[in-house]
C-alpha positions in Angstrom: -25.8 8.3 -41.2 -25.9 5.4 -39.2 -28.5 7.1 -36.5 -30.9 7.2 -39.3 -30.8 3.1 -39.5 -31.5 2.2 -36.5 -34.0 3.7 -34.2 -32.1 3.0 -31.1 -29.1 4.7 -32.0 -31.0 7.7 -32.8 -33.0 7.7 -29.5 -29.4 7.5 -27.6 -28.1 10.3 -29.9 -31.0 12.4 -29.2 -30.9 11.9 -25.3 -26.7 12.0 -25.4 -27.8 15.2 -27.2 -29.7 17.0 -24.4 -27.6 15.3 -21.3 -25.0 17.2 -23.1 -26.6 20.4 -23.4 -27.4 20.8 -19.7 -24.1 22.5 -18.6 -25.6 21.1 -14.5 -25.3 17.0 -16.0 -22.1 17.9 -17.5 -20.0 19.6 -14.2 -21.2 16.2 -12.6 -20.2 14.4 -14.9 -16.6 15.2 -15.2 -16.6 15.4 -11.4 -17.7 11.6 -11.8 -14.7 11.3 -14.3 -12.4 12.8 -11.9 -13.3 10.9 -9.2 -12.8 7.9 -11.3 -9.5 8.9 -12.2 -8.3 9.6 -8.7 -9.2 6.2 -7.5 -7.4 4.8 -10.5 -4.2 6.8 -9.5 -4.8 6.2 -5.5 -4.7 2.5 -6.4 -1.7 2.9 -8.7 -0.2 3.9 -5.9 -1.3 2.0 -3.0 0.2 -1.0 -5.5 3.4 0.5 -5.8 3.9 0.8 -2.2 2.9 -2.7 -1.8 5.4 -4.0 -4.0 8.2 -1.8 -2.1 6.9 -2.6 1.4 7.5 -6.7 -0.2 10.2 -6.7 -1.4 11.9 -4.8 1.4 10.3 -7.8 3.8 12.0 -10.0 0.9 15.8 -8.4 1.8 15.0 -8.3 5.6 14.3 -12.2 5.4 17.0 -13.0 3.1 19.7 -10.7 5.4 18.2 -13.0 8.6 19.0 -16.2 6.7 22.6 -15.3 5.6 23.1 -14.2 9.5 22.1 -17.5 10.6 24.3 -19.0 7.8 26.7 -16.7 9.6 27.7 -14.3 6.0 29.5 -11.6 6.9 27.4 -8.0 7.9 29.5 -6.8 4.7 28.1 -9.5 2.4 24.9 -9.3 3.4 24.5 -5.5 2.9 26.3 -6.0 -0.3 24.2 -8.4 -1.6 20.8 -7.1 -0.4 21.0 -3.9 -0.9 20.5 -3.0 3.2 22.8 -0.5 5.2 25.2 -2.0 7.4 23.6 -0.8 9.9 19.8 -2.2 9.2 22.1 -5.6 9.1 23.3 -4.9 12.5 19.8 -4.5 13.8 18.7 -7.7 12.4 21.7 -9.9 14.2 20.6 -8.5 17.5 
């Protein structure tokens, strides 16, 4: 085997080994592992919202524009995606 080689490999096997063994090392480490995970995910999803939140600002800004352009409330809800209504708020 490939432990046998090299010294080092065999010193890290032997220590992975008893870490391994010690049931107290391994219920941290999987807490470590989730803990990892869940950041992962939280940050997944604080991303996700980020992108929403911008392009949402991206319609709103577009919507103003058309108004002052002076597009129809229709138009602009048709082509942004907004309700009526949310177009109406922005005019006043």
């Amino acid at each position: 085997m490939l432990e046998e080689k090299d010294a080092k490999i065999k010193k890290a096997t032997k220590v992975l080994n008893l870490l391994s063994s010690d049931p107290e090392t391994v219920r941290l480490s999987e807490l470590r592992e989730k803990a990892i995970w869940d950041e992962v995910s939280r940050l997944r999803g604080a991303r996700a919202e980020g992108i929403e939140q911008g392009i949402e600002q991206g319609k709103i800004k577009i919507a103003r524009r058309m108004l002052v352009k002076g597009s129809s409330i229709e138009d602009i809800a048709d082509i942004t995606g907004l309700t009526v209504e949310e177009v109406c708020k922005l005019q006043n």
